[in-house]
C-alpha positions in Angstrom: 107.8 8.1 -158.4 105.7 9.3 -155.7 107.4 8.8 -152.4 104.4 7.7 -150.5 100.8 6.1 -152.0 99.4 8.2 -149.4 101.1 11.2 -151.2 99.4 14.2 -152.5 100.3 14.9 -156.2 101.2 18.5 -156.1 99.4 18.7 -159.7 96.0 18.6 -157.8 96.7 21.9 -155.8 94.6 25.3 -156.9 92.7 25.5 -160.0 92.6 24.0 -163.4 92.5 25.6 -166.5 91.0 24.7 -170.0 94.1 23.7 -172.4 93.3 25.2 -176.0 95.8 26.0 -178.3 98.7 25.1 -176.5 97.8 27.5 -173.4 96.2 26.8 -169.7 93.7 29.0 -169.9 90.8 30.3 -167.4 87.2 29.6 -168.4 85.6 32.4 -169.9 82.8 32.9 -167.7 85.6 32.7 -164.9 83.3 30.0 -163.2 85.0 27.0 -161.2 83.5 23.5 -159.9 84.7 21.9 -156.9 87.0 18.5 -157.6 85.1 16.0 -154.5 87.3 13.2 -153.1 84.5 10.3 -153.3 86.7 8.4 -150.6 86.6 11.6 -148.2 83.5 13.8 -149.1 86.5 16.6 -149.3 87.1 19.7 -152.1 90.5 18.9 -153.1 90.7 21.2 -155.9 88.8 23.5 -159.0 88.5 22.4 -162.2 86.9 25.6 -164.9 83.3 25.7 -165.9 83.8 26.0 -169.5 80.8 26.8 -171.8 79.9 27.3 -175.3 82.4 30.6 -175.4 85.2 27.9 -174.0 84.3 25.3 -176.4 84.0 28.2 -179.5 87.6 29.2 -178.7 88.5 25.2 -178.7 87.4 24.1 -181.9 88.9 27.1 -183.7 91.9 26.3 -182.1 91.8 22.6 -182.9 90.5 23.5 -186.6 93.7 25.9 -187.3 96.0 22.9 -186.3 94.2 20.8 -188.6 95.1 22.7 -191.6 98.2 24.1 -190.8 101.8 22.3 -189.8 100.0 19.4 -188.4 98.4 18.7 -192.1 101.7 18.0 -193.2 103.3 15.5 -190.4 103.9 12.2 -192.6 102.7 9.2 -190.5 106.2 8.3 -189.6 106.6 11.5 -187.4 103.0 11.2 -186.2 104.0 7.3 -185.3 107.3 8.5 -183.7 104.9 11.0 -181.3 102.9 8.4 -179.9 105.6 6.3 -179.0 107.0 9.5 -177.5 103.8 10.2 -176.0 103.7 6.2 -174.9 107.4 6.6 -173.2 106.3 10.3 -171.3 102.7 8.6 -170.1 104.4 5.5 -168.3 107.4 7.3 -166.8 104.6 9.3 -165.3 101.9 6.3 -164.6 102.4 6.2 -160.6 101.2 9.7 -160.7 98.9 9.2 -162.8 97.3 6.6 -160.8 97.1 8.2 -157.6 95.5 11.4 -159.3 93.0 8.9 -160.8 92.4 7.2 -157.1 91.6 11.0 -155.5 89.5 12.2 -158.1 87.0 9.5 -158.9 87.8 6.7 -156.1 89.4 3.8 -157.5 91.2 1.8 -155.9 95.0 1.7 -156.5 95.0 -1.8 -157.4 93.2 -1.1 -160.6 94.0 2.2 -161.2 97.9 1.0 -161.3 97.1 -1.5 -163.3 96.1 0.5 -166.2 99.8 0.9 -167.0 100.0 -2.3 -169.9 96.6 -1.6 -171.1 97.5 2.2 -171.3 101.0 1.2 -173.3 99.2 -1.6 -175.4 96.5 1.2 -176.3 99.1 3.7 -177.2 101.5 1.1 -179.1 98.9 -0.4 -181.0 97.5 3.5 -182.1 101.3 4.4 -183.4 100.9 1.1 -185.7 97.9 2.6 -187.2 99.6 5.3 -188.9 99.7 3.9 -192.1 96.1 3.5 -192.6 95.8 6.7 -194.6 98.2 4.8 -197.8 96.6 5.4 -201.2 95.9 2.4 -203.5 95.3 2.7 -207.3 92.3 -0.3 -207.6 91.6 -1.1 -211.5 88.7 0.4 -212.8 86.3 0.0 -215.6 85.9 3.1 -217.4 86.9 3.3 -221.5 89.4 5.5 -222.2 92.8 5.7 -220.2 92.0 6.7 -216.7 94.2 5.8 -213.4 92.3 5.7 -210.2 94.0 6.3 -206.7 91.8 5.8 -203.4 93.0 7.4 -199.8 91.9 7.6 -196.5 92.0 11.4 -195.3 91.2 12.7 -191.8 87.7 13.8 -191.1 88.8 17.0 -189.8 87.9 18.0 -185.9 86.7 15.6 -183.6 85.0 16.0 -181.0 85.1 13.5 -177.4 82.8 13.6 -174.5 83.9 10.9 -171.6 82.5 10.0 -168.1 83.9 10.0 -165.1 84.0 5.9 -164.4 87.9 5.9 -165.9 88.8 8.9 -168.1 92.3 7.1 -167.5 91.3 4.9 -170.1 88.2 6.7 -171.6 90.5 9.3 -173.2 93.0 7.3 -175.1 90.0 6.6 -177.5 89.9 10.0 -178.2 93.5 11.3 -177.9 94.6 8.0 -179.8 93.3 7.8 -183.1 93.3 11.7 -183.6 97.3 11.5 -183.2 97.0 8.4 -185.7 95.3 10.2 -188.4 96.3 13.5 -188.1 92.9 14.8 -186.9 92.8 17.2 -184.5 90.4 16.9 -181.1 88.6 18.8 -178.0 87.5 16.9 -175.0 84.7 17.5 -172.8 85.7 15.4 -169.6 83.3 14.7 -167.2 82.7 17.3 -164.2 83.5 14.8 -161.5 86.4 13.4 -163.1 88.7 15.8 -165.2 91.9 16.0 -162.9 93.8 12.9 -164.7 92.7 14.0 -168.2 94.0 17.6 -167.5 97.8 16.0 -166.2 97.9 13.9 -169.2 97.5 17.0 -171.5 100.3 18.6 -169.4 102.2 15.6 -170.6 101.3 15.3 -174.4 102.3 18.8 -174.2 106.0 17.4 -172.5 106.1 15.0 -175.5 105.6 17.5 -178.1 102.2 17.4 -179.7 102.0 20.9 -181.2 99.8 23.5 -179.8 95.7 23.4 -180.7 96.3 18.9 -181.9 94.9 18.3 -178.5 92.4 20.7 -176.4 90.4 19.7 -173.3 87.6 22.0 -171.5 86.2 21.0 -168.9 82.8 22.0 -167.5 79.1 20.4 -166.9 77.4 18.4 -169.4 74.5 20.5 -170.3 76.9 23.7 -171.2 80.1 22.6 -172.4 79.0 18.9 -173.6 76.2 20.5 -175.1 77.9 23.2 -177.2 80.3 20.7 -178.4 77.8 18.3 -179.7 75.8 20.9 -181.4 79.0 22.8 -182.9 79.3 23.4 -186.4 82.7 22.7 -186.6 83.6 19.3 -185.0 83.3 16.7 -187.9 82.8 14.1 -185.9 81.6 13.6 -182.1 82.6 10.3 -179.6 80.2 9.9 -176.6 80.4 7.4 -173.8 77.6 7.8 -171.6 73.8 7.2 -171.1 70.8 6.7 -173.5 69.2 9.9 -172.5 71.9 12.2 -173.2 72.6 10.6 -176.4 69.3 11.0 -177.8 70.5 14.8 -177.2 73.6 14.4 -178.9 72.3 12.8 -182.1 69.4 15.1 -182.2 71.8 18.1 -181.5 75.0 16.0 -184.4 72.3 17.5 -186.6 73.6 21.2 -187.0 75.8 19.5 -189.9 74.8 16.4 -189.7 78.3 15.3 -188.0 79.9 11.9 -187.7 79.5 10.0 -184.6 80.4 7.0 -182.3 78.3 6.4 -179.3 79.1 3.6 -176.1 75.8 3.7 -174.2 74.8 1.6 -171.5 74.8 -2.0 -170.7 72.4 -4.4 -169.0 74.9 -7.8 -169.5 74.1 -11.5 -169.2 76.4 -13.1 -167.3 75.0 -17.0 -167.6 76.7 -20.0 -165.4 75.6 -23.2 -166.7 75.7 -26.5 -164.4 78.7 -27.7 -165.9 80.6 -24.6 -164.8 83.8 -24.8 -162.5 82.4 -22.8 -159.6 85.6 -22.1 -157.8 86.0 -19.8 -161.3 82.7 -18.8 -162.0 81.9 -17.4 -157.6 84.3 -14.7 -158.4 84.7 -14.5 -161.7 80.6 -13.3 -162.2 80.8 -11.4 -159.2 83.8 -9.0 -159.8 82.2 -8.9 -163.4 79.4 -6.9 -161.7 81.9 -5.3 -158.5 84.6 -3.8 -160.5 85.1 -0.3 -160.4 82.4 -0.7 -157.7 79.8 -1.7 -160.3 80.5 1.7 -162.4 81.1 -0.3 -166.0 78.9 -0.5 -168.6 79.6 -3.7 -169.2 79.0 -4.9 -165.9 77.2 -8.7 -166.2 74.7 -7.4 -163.6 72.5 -10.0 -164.7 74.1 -13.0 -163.2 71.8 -16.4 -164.8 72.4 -19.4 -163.3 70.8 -23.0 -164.6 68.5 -24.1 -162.0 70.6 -27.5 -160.7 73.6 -25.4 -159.8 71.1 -22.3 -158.6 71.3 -22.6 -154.7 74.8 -23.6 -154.2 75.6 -20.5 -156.6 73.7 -18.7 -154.6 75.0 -19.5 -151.3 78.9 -18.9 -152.7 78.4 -15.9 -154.1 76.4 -14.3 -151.0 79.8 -15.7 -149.0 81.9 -14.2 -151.5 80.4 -11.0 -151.5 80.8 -10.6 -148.0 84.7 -11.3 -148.5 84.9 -8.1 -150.8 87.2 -5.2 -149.3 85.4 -1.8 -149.7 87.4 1.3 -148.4 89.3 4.2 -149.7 91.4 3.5 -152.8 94.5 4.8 -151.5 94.5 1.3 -149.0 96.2 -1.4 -151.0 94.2 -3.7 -149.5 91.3 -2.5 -151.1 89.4 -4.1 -153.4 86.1 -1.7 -154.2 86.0 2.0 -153.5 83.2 4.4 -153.1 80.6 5.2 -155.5 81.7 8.9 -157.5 79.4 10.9 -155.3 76.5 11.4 -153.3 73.7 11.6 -156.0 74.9 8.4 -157.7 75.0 6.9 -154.2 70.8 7.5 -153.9 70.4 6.2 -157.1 72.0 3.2 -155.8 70.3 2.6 -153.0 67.2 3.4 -154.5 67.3 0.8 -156.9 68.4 -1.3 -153.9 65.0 -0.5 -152.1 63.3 -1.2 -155.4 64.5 -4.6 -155.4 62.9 -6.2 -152.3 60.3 -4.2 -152.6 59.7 -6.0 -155.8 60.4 -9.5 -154.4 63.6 -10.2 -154.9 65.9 -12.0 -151.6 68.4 -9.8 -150.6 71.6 -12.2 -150.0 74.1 -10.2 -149.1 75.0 -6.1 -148.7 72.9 -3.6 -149.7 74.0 -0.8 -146.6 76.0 2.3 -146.8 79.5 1.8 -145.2 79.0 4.3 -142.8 81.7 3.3 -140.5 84.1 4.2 -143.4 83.2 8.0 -143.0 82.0 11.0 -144.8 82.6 8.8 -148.5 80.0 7.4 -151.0 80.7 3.6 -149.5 78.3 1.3 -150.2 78.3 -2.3 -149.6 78.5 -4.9 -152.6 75.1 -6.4 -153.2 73.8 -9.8 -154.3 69.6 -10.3 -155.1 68.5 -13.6 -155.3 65.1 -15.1 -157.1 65.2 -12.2 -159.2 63.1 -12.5 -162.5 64.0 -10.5 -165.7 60.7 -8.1 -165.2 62.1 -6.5 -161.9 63.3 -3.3 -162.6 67.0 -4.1 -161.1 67.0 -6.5 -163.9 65.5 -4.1 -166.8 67.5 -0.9 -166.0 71.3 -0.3 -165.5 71.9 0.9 -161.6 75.9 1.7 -162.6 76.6 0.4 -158.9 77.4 -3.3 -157.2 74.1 -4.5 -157.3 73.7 -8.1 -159.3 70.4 -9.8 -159.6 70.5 -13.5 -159.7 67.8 -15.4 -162.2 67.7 -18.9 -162.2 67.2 -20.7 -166.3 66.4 -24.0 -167.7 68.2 -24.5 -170.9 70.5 -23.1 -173.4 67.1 -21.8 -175.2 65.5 -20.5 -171.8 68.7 -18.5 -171.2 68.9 -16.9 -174.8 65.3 -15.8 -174.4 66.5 -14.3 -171.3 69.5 -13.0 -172.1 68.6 -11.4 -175.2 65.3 -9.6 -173.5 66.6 -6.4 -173.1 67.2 -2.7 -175.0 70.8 -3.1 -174.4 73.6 -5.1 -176.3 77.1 -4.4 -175.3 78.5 -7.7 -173.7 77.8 -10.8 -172.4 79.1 -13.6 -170.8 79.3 -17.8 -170.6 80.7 -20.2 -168.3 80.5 -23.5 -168.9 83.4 -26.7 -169.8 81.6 -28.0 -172.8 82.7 -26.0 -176.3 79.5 -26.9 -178.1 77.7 -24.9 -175.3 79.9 -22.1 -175.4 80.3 -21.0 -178.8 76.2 -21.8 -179.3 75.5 -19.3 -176.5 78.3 -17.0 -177.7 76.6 -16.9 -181.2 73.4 -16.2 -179.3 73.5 -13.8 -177.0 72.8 -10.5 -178.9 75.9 -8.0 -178.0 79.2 -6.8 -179.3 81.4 -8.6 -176.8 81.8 -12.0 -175.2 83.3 -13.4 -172.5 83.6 -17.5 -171.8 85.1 -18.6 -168.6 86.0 -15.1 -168.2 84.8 -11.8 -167.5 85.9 -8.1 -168.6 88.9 -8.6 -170.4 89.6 -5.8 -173.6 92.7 -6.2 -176.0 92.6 -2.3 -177.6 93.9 -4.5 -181.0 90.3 -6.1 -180.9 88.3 -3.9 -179.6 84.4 -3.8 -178.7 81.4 -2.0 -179.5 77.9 -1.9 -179.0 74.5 -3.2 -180.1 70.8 -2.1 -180.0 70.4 0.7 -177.6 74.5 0.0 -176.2 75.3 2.7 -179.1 77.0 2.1 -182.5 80.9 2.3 -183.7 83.3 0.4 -182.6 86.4 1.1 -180.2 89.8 -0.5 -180.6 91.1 -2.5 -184.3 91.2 -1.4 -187.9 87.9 -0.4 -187.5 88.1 2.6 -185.1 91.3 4.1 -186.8 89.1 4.2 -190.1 86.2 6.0 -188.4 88.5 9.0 -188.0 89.0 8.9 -191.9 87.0 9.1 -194.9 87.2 7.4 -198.3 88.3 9.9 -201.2 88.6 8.4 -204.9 90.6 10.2 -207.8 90.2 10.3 -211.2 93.5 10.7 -213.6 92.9 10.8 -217.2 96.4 9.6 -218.6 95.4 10.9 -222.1 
């Protein structure tokens, strides 16, 4: 345990290496990037800037542990890692924490409470070990044949995460690779690697054997790049925007590799005149301010039937201005600063875009420049927004919500549903007719009613339309890392 919040961890000092193979190793092009604390504006350490050599060395690396001792852990010592690797991560988790809180601005208060969802993740993995069990289905061929059916693993896989939690975003790499036996390199993102390089430190503590689990770090358009385009990943997870996905799946042709994509969101969150308001004020507006608006399934698109629509308004714009925004290190705080500066524009951009297009501005909508040098910005409320605004049409990844009043059930459907995007929604409202009608209708992969943001890794979620495809979490994800073989015994 860390003797102070306010506490260094001395894991951040000097420059990060690559892990491949089991060794820390420098990138080859000996380039480094700056690690920015968003709360400060400050270098507070170097992570390499790995690139298709990097990456080369890493999936050789991951592919020679795929077919050598690894191939031959039963699922019983592969379940009895994880659990090793569950115990190591927690006893570890304050650290953890803080590291994430430094390197992409999180507040404590979230950060920390990653530690059940991080053991629930990691507990309900080591129960998928099993999967892989052959059956021996009848069959209807003449003659005397027995037929067995397996699971086996695909091979390497590939995992490309963004910076908005790689506390979390790795674990749906790391995870069901330890589950299957499959072996894995991840690309973190280049303004958030530092907690994805200590927990390799620590799966290395726990004894995953050298080249299982390999992480490079480096910019998207190098490392990223090479990895989704390499001949010898089998399969390839991305979490990130539309526009570099297009390149992934374009470049997943090379060998036409497996792949599960979590793109971005543009969620309904719709309040219906019957809601309790004392639940729904907050409960829509941290929906959209968590993480300081950097979730893809943020309900940015707060609709609200027109009886209740001006008393919503009025609470949430009172709300908003109750939010704590400061650095993440404060335990007081509630939202920290956006990752960096670029991202902070963008915000503000779209911010600009929205009164110039009409919409009220309720409540924030300034940089916190009283807080210092950081990426602070203000939570923001727009009010008699319509679903043709841009704020409304495109994902801003900040704490911007638009506000759109709706008539009925139908007249919020039509609006709900009128986007590219499909990953959640949500529905608040006491009568149960209402809420599972609306739940059936909104087009996405996850809803919420009377509730916002909540993830059981036993469940899990997924995508639809343009939100990306495969699903993270349950039965189903385990078997993503597997593929179907059938064989053929003639018993004659």
């Amino acid at each position: 345990m860390l003797a102070s919040v306010h506490e260094v961890p001395a894991f951040i000092s000097g420059p990060k290496r690559h892990l491949i193979d089991g060794q820390w190793v420098d990138a080859a092009s000996g380039r480094q990037i700056d690690v920015v604390n968003p709360a400060t504006g400050q270098v507070i350490s170097q992570i390499a800037a790995g690139d298709a050599t990097d990456i080369d060395r890493a999936v050789a690396a991951a592919r020679r542990a795929f077919e050598g001792e690894w191939s031959r852990w039963t699922p019983h010592q592969r379940r009895k890692l994880l659990l090793k690797v569950h115990d190591v991560v927690l006893d570890n988790f304050e650290e953890l924490a803080t590291i994430e809180t430094l390197d992409m601005g999180a507040p404590l208060q979230r950060t920390r409470g990653l530690a059940e969802w991080t053991s629930q993740v990691l507990q309900f993995f080591a129960s998928q070990c099993d999967l892989a069990t052959a059956s021996t289905p009848p069959n209807s061929l003449p003659g005397n044949f027995l037929t067995l059916k397996h699971l086996a693993p695909v091979g390497v896989v590939g995992g490309v995460i963004p910076w908005n939690g790689p506390l979390i975003g790795l674990w749906w790499i790391f995870g069901p690779a330890l589950a299957t036996g499959c072996t894995a390199v991840l690309k973190p993102a280049e303004d958030a690697s530092l907690s994805v390089l200590r927990i390799a430190e620590l799966l290395a503590e726990a004894g995953v054997p050298d080249g299982v689990i390999n992480v490079v770090t480096g910019y998207g358009i190098e490392a990223g790049q090479a990895l989704s385009e390499h001949r010898d990943v089998d399969r390839l997870a991305f979490t990130g925007s539309v526009g570099t996905a297009r390149s992934i799946v374009r470049a997943s042709a090379t060998n036409f590799k497996r792949l599960q994509l979590e793109l971005g969101g543009k969620s309904p969150d719709i309040v219906f005149a019957d809601a309790d308001l004392d639940k729904a004020v907050p409960g829509a507006a941290m929906g959209v301010y968590t993480n300081s608006g950097q979730v893809c399934v943020a309900g940015s698109r707060i609709l609200v039937q027109r009886p209740i629509y001006d008393e919503f308004v009025a609470r949430i714009g009172e709300f908003t201005k109750t939010v704590r925004v400061g650095d993440g290190l404060d335990p007081d705080t509630q939202l920290g600063p956006l990752i960096n500066q670029r991202q902070l524009d963008r915000v503000q951009q779209y911010i600009q875009i929205g009164g110039t297009e009409g919409a009220e501005l309720v409540a924030g909508g300034k940089r916190l420049d009283e807080l210092g040098a950081g990426y602070f910005l203000e939570p923001t409320i727009f009010a008699d927004a319509t679903n043709t605004m841009t704020i409304a049409r495109e994902e801003i990844f900040g704490p911007v919500a638009s506000v759109i009043p709706f008539d009925d059930v139908d007249d919020a459907l039509r609006i709900a549903n009128d986007t590219e995007y499909g990953l959640a929604g949500g529905v608040w409202t006491r009568d149960l007719s209402t809420a599972h009608n609306v739940s059936r209708g909104i087009q996405a992969g996850t809803i919420w009613v009377n509730c916002y943001g909540v993830l059981d890794p036993s469940i899990g979620f997924g995508g639809y339309k343009m939100s990306g495809y495969g699903w993270k979490g349950a039965k189903e994800h385990v078997e993503s890392y597997l593929y179907p073989k059938a064989v053929y015994i003639n018993l004659d």
